[in-house]
DOVEXVEX-162445 format. One record per atom (N, C-alpha, C): residue number from 1; residue in one letter; atom name; z, y, x. Coordinates in Angstrom, 2 decimals. Each point is the difference from the previous one (the first is absolute). Last residue first. Example, Ala and Ser with C-alpha at 12.3 -4.5 7.8 and 13.67 -1.06 7.14 Angstrom:
marmar num:2	residuo:S	atomo:N	up:7.08	north:-2.25	east:12.85
marmar num:2	residuo:S	atomo:CA	up:0.06	north:1.19	east:0.82
marmar num:2	residuo:S	atomo:C	up:0.73	north:1.09	east:-0.77
marmar num:1	residuo:A	atomo:N	up:-0.07	north:-5.72	east:0.29
marmar num:1	residuo:A	atomo:CA	up:0.00	north:1.19	east:-0.89
marmar num:1	residuo:A	atomo:C	up:0.00	north:1.20	east:0.90
//
This chain:
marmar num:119	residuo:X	atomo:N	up:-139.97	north:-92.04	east:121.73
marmar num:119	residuo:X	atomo:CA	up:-1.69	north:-0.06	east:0.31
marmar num:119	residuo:X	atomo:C	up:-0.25	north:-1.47	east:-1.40
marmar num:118	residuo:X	atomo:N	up:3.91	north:4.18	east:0.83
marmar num:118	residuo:X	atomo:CA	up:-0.24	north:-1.56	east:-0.50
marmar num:118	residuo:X	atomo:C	up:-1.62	north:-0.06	east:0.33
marmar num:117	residuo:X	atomo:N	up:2.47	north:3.85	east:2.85
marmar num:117	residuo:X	atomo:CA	up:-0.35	north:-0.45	east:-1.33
marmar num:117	residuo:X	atomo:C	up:-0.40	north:-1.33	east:-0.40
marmar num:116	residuo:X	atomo:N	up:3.35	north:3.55	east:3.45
marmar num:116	residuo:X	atomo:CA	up:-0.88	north:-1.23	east:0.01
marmar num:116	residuo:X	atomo:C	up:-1.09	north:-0.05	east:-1.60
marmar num:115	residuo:X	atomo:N	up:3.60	north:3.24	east:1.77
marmar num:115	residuo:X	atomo:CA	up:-0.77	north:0.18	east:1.28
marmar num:115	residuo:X	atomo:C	up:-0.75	north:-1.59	east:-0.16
marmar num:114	residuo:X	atomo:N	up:3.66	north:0.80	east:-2.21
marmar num:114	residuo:X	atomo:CA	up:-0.61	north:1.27	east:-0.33
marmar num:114	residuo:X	atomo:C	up:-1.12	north:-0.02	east:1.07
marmar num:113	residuo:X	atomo:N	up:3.07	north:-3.66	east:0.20
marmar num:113	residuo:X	atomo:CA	up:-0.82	north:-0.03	east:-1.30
marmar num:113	residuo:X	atomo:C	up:-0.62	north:1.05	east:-0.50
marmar num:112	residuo:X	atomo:N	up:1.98	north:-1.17	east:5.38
marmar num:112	residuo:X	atomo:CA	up:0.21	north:0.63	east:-1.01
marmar num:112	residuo:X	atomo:C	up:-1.14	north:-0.36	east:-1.24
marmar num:111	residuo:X	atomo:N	up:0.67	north:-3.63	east:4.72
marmar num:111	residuo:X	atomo:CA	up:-0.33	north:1.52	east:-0.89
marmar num:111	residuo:X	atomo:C	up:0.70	north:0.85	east:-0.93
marmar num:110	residuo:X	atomo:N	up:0.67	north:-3.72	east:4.32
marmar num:110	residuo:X	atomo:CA	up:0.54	north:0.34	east:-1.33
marmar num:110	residuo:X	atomo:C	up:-0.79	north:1.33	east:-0.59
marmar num:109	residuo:X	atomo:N	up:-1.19	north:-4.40	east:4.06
marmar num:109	residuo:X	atomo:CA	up:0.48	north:1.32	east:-0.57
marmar num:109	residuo:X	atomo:C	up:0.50	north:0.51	east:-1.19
marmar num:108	residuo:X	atomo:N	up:-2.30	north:-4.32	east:4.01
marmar num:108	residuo:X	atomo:CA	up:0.76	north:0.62	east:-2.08
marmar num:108	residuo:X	atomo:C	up:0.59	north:1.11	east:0.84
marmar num:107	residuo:X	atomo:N	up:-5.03	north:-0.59	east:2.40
marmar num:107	residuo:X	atomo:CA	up:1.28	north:-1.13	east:-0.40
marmar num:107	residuo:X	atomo:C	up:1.14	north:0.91	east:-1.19
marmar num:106	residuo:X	atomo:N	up:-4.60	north:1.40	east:1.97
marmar num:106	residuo:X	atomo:CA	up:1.14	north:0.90	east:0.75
marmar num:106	residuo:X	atomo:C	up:1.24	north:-1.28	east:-0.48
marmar num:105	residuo:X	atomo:N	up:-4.49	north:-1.16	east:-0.49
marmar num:105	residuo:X	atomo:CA	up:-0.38	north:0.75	east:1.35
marmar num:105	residuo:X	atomo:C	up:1.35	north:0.78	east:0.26
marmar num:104	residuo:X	atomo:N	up:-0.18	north:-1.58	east:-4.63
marmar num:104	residuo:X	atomo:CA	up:-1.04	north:-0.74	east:0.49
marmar num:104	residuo:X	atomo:C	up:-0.18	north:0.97	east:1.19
marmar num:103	residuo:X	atomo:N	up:4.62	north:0.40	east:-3.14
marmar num:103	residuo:X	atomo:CA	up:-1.71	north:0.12	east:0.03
marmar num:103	residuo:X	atomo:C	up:-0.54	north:-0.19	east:1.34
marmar num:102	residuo:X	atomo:N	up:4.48	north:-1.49	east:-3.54
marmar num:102	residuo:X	atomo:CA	up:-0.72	north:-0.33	east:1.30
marmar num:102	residuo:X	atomo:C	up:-1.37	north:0.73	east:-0.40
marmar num:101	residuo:X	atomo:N	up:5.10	north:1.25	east:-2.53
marmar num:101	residuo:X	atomo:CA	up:-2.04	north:-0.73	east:-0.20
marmar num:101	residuo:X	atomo:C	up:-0.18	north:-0.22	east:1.52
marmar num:100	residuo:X	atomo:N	up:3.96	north:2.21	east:-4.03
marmar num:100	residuo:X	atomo:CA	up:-0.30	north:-0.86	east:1.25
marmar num:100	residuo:X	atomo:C	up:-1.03	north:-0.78	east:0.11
marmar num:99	residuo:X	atomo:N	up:2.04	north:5.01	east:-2.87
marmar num:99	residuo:X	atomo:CA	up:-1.14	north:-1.36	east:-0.14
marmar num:99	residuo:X	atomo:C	up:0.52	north:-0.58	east:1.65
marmar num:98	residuo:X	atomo:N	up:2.52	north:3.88	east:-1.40
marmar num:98	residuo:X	atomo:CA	up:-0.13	north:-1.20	east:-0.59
marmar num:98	residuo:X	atomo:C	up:-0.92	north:-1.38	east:-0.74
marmar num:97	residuo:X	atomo:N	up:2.54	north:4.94	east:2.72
marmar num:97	residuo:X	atomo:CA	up:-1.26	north:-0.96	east:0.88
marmar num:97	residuo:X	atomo:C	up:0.03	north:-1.36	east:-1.61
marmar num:96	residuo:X	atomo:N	up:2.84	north:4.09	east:0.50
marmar num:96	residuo:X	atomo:CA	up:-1.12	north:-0.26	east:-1.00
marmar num:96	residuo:X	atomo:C	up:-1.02	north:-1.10	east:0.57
marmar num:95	residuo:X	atomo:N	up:4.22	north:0.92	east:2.75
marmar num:95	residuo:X	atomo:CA	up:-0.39	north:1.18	east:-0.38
marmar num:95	residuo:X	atomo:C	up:-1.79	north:-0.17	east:-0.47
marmar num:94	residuo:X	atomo:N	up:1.82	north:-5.17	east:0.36
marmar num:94	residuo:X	atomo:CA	up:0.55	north:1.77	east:0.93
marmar num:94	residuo:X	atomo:C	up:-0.88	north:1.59	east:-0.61
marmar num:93	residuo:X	atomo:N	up:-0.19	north:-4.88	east:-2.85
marmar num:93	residuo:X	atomo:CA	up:-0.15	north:0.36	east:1.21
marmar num:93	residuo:X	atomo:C	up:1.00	north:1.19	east:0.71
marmar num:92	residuo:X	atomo:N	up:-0.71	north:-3.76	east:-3.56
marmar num:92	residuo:X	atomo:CA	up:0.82	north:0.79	east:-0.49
marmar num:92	residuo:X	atomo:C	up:-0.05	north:1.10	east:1.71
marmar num:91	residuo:X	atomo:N	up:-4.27	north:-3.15	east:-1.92
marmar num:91	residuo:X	atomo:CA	up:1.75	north:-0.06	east:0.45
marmar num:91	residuo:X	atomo:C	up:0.76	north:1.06	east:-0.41
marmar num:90	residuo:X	atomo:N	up:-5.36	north:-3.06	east:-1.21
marmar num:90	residuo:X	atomo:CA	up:0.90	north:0.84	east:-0.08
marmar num:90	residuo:X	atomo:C	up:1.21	north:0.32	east:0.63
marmar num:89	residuo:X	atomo:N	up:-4.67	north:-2.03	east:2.10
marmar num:89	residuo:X	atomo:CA	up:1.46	north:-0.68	east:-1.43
marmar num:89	residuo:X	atomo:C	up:0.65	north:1.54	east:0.67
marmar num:88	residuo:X	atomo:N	up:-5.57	north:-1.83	east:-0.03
marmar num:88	residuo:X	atomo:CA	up:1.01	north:1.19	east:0.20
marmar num:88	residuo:X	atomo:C	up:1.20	north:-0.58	east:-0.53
marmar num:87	residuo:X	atomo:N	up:-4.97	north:-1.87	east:1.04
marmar num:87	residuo:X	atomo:CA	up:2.02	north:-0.97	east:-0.68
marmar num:87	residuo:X	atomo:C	up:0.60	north:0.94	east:0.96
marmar num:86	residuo:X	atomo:N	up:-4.79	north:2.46	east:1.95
marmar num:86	residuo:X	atomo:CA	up:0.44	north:-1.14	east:-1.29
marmar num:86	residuo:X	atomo:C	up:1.42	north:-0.24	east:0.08
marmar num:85	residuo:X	atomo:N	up:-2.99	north:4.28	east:1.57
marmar num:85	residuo:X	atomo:CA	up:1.01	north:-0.47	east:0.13
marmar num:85	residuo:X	atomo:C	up:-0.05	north:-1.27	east:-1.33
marmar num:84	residuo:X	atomo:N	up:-3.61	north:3.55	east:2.32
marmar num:84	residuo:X	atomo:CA	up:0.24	north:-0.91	east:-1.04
marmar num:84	residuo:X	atomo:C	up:1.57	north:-0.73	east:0.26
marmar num:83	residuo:X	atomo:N	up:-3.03	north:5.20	east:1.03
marmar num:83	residuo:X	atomo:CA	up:1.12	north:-1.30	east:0.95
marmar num:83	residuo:X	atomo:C	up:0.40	north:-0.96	east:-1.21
marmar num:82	residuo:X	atomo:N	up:-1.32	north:4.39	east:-0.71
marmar num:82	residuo:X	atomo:CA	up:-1.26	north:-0.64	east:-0.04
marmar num:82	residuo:X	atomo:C	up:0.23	north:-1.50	east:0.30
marmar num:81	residuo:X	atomo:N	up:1.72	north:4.39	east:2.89
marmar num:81	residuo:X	atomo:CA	up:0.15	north:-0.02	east:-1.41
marmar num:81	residuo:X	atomo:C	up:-1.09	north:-1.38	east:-0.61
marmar num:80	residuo:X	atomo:N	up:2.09	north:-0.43	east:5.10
marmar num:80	residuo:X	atomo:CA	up:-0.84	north:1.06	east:-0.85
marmar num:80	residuo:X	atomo:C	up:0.13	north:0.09	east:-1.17
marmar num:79	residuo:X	atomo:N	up:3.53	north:-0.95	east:3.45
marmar num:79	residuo:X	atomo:CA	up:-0.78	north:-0.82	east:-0.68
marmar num:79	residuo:X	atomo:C	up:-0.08	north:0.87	east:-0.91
marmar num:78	residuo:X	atomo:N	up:0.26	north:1.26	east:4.69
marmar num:78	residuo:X	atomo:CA	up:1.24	north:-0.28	east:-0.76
marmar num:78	residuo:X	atomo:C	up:-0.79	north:-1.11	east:-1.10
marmar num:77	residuo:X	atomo:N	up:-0.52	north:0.93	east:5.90
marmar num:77	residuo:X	atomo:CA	up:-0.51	north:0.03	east:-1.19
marmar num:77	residuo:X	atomo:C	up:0.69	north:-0.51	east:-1.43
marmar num:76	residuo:X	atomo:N	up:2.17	north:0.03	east:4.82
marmar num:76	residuo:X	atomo:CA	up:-1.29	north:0.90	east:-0.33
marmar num:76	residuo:X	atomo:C	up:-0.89	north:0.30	east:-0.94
marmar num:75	residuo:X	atomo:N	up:5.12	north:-2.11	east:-0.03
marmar num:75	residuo:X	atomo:CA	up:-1.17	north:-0.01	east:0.06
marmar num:75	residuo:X	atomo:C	up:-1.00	north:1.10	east:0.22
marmar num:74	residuo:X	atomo:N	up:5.07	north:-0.01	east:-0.26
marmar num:74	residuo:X	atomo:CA	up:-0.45	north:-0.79	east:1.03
marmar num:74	residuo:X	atomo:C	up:-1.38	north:-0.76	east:-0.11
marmar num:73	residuo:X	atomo:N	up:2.00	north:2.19	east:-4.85
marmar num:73	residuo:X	atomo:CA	up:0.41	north:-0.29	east:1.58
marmar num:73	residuo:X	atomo:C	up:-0.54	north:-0.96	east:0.98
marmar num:72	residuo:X	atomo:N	up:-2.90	north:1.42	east:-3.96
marmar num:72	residuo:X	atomo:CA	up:0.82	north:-0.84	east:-0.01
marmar num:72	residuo:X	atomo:C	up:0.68	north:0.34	east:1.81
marmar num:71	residuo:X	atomo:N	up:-2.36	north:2.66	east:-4.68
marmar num:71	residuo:X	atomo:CA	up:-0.15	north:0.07	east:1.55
marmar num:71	residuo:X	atomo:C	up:1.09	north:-0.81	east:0.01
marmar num:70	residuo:X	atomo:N	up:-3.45	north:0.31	east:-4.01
marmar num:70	residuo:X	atomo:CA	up:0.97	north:0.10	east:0.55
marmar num:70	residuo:X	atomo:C	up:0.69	north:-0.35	east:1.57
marmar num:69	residuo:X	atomo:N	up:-4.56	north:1.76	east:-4.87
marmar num:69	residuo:X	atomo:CA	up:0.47	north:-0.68	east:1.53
marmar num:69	residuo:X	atomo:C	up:1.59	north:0.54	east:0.77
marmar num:68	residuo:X	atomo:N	up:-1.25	north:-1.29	east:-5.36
marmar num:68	residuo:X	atomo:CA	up:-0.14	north:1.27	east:0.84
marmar num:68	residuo:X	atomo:C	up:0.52	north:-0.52	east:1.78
marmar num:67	residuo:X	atomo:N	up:-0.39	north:-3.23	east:-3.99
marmar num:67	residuo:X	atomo:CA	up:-0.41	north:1.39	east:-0.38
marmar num:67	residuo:X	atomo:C	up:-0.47	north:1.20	east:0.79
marmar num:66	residuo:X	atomo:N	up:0.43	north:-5.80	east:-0.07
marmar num:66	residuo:X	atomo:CA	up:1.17	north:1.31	east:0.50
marmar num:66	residuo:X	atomo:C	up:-1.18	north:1.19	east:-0.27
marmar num:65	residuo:X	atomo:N	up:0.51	north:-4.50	east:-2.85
marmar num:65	residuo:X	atomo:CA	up:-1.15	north:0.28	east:1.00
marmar num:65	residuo:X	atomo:C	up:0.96	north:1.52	east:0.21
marmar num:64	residuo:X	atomo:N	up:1.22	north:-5.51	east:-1.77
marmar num:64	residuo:X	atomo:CA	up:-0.23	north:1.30	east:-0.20
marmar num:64	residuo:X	atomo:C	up:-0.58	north:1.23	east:1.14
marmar num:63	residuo:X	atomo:N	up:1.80	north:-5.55	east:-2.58
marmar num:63	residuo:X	atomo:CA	up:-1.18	north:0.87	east:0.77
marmar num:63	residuo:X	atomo:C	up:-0.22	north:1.40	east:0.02
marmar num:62	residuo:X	atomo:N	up:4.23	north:-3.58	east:-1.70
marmar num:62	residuo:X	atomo:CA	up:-0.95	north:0.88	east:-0.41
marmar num:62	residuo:X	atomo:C	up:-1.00	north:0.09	east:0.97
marmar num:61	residuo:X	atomo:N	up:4.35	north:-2.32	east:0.07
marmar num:61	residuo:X	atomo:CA	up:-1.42	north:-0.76	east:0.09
marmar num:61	residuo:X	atomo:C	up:-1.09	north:0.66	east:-0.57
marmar num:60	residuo:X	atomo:N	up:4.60	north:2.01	east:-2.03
marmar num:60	residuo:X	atomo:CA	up:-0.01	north:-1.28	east:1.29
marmar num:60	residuo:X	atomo:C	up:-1.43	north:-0.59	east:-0.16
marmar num:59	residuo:X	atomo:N	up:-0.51	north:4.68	east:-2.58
marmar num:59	residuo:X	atomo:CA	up:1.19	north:-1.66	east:-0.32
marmar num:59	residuo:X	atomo:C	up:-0.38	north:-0.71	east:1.44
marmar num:58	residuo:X	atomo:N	up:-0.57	north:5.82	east:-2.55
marmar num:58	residuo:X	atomo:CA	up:0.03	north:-1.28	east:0.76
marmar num:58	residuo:X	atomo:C	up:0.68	north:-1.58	east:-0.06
marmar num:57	residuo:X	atomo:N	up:-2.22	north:4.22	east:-3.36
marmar num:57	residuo:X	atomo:CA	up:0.97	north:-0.64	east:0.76
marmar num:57	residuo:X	atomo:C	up:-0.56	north:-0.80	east:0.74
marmar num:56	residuo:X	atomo:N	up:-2.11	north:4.68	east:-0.62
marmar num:56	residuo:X	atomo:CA	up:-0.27	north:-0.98	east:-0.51
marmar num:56	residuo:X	atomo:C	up:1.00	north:-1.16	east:0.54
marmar num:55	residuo:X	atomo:N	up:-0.88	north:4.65	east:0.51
marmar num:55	residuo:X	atomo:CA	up:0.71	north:-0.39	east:-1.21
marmar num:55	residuo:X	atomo:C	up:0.43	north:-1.31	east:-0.10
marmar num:54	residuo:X	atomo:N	up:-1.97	north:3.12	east:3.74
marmar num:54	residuo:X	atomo:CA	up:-0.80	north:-0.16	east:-1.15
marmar num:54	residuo:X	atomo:C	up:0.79	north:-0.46	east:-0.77
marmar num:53	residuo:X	atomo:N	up:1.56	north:-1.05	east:3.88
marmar num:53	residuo:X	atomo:CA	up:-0.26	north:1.69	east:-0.01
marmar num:53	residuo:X	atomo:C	up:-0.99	north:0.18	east:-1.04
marmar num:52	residuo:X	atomo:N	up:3.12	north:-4.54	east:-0.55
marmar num:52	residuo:X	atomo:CA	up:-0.84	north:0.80	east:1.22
marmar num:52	residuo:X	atomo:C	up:-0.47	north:1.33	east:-0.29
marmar num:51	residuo:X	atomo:N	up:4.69	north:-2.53	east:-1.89
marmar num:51	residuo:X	atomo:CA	up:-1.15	north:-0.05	east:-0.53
marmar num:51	residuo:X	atomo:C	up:-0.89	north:1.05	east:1.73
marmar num:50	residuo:X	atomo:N	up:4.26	north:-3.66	east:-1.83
marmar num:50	residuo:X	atomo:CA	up:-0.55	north:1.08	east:1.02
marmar num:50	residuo:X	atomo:C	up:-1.30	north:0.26	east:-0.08
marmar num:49	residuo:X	atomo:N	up:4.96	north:-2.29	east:-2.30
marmar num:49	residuo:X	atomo:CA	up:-2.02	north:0.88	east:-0.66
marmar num:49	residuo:X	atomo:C	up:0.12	north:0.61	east:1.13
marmar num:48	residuo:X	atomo:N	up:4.14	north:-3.73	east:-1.31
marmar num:48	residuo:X	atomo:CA	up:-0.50	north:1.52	east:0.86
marmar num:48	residuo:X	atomo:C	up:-0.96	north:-0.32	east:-0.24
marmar num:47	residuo:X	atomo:N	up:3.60	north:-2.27	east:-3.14
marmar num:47	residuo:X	atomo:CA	up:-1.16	north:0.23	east:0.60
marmar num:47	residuo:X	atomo:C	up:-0.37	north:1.24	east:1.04
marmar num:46	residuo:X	atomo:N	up:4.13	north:-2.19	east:-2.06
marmar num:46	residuo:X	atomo:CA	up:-0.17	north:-0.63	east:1.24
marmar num:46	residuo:X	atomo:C	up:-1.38	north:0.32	east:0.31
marmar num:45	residuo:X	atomo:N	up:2.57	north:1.57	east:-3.90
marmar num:45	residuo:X	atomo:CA	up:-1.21	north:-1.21	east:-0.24
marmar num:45	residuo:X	atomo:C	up:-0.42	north:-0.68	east:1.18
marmar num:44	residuo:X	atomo:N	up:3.72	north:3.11	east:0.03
marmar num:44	residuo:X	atomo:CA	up:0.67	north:-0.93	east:-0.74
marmar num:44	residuo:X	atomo:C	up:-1.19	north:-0.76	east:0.29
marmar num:43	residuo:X	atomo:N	up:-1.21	north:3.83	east:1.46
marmar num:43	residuo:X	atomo:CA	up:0.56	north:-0.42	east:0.77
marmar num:43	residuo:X	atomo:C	up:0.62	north:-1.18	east:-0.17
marmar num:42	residuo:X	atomo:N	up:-1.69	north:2.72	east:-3.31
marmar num:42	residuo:X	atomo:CA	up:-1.77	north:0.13	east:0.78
marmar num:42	residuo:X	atomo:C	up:1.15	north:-1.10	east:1.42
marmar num:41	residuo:X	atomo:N	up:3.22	north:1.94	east:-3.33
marmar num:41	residuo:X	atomo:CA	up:-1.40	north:-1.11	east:-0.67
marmar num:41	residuo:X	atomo:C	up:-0.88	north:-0.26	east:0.95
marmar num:40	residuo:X	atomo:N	up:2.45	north:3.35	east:1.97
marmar num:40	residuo:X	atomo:CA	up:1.13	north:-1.39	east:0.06
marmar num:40	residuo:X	atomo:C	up:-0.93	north:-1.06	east:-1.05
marmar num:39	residuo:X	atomo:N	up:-2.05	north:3.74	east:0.22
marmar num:39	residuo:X	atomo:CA	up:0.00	north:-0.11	east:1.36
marmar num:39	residuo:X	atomo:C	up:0.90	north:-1.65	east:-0.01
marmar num:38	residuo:X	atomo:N	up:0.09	north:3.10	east:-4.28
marmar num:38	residuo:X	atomo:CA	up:-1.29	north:-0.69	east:0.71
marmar num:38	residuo:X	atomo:C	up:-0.21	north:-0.99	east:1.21
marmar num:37	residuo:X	atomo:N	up:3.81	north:3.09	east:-1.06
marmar num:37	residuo:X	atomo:CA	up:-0.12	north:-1.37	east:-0.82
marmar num:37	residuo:X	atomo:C	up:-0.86	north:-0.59	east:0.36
marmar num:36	residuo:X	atomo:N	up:0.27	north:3.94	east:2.43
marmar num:36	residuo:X	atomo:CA	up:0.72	north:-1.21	east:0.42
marmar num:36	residuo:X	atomo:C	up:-0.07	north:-0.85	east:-0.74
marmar num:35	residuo:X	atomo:N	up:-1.75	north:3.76	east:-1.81
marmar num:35	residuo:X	atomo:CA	up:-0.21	north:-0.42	east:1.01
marmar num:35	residuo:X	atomo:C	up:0.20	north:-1.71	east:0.91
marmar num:34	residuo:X	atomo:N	up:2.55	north:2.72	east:-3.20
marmar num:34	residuo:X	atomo:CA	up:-1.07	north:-0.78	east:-0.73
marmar num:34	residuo:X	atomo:C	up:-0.49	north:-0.49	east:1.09
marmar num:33	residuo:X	atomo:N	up:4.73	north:0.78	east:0.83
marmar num:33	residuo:X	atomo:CA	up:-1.16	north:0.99	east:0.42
marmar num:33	residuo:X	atomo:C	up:-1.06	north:-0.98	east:-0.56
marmar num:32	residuo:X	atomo:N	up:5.17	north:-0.16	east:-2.00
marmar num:32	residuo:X	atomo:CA	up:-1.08	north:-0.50	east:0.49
marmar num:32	residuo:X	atomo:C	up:-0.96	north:0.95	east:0.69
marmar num:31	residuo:X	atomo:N	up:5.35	north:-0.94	east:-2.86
marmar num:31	residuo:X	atomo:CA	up:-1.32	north:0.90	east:0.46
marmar num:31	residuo:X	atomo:C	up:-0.54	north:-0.77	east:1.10
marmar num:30	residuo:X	atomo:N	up:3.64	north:-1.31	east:-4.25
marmar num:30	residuo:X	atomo:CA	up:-1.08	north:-0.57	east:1.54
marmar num:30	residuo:X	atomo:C	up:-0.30	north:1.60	east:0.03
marmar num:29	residuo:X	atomo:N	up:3.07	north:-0.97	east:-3.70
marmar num:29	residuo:X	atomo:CA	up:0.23	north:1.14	east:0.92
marmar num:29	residuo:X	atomo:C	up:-0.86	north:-0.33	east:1.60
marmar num:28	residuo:X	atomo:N	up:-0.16	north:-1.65	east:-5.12
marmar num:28	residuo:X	atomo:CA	up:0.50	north:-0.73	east:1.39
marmar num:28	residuo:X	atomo:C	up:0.65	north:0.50	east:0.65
marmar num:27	residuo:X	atomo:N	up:-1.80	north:1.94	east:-3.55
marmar num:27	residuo:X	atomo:CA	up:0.58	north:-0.71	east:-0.66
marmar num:27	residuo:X	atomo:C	up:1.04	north:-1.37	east:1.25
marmar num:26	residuo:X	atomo:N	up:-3.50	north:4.14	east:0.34
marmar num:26	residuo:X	atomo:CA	up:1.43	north:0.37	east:-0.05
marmar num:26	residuo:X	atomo:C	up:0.70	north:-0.98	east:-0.80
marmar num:25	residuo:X	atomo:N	up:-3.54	north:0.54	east:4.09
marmar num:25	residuo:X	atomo:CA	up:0.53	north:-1.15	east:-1.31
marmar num:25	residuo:X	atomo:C	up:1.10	north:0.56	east:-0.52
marmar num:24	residuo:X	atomo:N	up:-3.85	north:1.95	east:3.60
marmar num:24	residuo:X	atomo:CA	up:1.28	north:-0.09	east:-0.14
marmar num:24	residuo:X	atomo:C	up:0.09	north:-0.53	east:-1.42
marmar num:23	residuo:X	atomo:N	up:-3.34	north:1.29	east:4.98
marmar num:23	residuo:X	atomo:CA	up:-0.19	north:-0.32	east:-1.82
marmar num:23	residuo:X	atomo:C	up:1.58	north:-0.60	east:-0.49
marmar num:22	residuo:X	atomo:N	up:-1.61	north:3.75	east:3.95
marmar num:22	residuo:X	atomo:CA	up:0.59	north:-1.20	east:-0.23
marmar num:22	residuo:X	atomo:C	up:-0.87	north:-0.43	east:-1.42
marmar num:21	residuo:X	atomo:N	up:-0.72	north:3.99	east:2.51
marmar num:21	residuo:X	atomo:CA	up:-0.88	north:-0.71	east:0.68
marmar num:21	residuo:X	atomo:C	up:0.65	north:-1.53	east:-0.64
marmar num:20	residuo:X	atomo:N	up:1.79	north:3.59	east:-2.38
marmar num:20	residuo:X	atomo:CA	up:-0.72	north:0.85	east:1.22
marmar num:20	residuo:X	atomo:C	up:-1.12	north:-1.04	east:0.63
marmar num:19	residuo:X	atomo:N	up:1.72	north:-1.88	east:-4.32
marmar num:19	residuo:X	atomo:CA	up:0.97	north:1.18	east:0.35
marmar num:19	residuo:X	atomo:C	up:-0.39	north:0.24	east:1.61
marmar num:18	residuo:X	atomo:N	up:-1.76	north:-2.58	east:-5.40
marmar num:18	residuo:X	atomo:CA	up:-0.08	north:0.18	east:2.30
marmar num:18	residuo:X	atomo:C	up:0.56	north:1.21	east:0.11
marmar num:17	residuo:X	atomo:N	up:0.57	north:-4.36	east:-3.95
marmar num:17	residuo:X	atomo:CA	up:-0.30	north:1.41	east:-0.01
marmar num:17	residuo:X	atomo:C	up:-0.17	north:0.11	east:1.49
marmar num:16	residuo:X	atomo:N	up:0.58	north:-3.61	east:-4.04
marmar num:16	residuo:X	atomo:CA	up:0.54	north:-0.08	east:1.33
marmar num:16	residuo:X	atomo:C	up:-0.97	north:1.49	east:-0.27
marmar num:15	residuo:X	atomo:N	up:0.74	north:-3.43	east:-2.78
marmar num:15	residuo:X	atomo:CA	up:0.68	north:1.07	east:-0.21
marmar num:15	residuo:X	atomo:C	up:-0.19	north:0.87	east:1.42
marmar num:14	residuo:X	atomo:N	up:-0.97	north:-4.79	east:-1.63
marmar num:14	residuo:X	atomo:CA	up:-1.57	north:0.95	east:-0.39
marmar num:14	residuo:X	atomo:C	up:0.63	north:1.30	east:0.12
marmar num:13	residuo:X	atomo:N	up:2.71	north:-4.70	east:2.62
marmar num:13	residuo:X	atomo:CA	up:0.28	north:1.21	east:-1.19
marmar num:13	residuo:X	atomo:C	up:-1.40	north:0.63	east:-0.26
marmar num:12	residuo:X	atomo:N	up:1.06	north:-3.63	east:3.09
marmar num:12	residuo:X	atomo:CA	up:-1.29	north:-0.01	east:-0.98
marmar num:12	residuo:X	atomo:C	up:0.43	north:0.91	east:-0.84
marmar num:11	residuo:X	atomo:N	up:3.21	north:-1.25	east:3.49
marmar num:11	residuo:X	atomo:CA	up:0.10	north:-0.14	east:-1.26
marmar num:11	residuo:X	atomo:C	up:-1.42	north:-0.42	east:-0.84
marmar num:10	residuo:X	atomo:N	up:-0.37	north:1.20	east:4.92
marmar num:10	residuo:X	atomo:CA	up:1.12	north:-0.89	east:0.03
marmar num:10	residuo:X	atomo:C	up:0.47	north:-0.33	east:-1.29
marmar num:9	residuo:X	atomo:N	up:-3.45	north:2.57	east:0.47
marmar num:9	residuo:X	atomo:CA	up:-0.61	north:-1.52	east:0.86
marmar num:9	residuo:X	atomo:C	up:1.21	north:-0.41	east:-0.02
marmar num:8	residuo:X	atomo:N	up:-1.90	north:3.69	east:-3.30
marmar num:8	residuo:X	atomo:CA	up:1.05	north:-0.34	east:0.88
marmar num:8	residuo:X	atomo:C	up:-0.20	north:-0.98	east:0.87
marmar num:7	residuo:X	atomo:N	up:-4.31	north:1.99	east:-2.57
marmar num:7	residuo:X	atomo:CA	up:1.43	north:-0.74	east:-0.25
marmar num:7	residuo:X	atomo:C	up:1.06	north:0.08	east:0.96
marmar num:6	residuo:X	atomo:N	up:-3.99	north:3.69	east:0.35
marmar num:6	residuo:X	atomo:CA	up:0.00	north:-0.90	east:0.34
marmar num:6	residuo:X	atomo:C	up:1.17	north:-0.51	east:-1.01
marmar num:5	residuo:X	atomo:N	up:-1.79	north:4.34	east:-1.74
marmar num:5	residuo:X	atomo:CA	up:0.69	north:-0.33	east:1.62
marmar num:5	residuo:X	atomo:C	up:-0.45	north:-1.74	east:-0.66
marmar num:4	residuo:X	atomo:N	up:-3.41	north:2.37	east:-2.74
marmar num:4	residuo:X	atomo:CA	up:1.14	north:-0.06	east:0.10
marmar num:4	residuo:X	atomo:C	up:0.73	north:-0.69	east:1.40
marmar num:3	residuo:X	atomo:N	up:-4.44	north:3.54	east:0.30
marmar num:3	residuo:X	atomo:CA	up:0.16	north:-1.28	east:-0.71
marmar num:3	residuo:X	atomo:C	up:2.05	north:-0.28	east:0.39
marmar num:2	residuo:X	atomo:N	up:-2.13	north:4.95	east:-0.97
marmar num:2	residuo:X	atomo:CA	up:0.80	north:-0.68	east:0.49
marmar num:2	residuo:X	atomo:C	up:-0.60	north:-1.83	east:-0.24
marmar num:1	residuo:X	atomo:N	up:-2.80	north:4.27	east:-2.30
marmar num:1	residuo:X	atomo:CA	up:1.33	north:-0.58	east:-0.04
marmar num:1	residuo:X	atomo:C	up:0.11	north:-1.06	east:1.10
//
């Protein structure tokens, strides 16, 4: 058996039902994408979770170690796998880049969190 639909979010009606991809109130007349409820809770708490290629979260001033060797524009040599990176801060980066870090022989740069692990 089914677990029961979600409450309403705009009444709290326990009546509510799903109709193709919606969830619908027939005491309100809201519809909703469950989905989206979540997202707007997970967005209201002002928290972001960036977690590294293993699971494990990240936080501003972490230490963490790059995974797999990566090739940096306009260098001859990229930075190897193994590479210690320290006081990583989080951002809201460019196409997934969202660690900001200085490493040691190439200066700041922006990584990706799939391509690091918490050391």
């Amino acid at each position: 058996m089914t677990a029961s639909p979600p409450p309403c979010p705009n009444c709290s009606s326990e009546y509510t039902y799903e109709m193709n991809a919606l969830m619908v109130c027939p005491e309100c007349a809201h519809e909703w994408v469950p989905a989206a409820a979540g997202a707007q809770d997970a967005s209201a708490s002002g928290e972001r979770v960036i977690k590294d290629s293993v699971g494990n979260v990240l936080n501003d001033g972490d230490t963490v170690t790059v995974v797999k060797a990566l090739k940096v524009k306009g260098s001859p040599s990229g930075i190897k796998a193994g590479t210690k990176v320290r006081n990583i801060r989080l951002v809201d980066g460019v196409d997934g880049h969202d660690i900001d870090c200085k490493i040691d022989g190439f200066g700041a740069m922006q990584l990706k969190s799939s391509v690091v692990k918490k050391a």
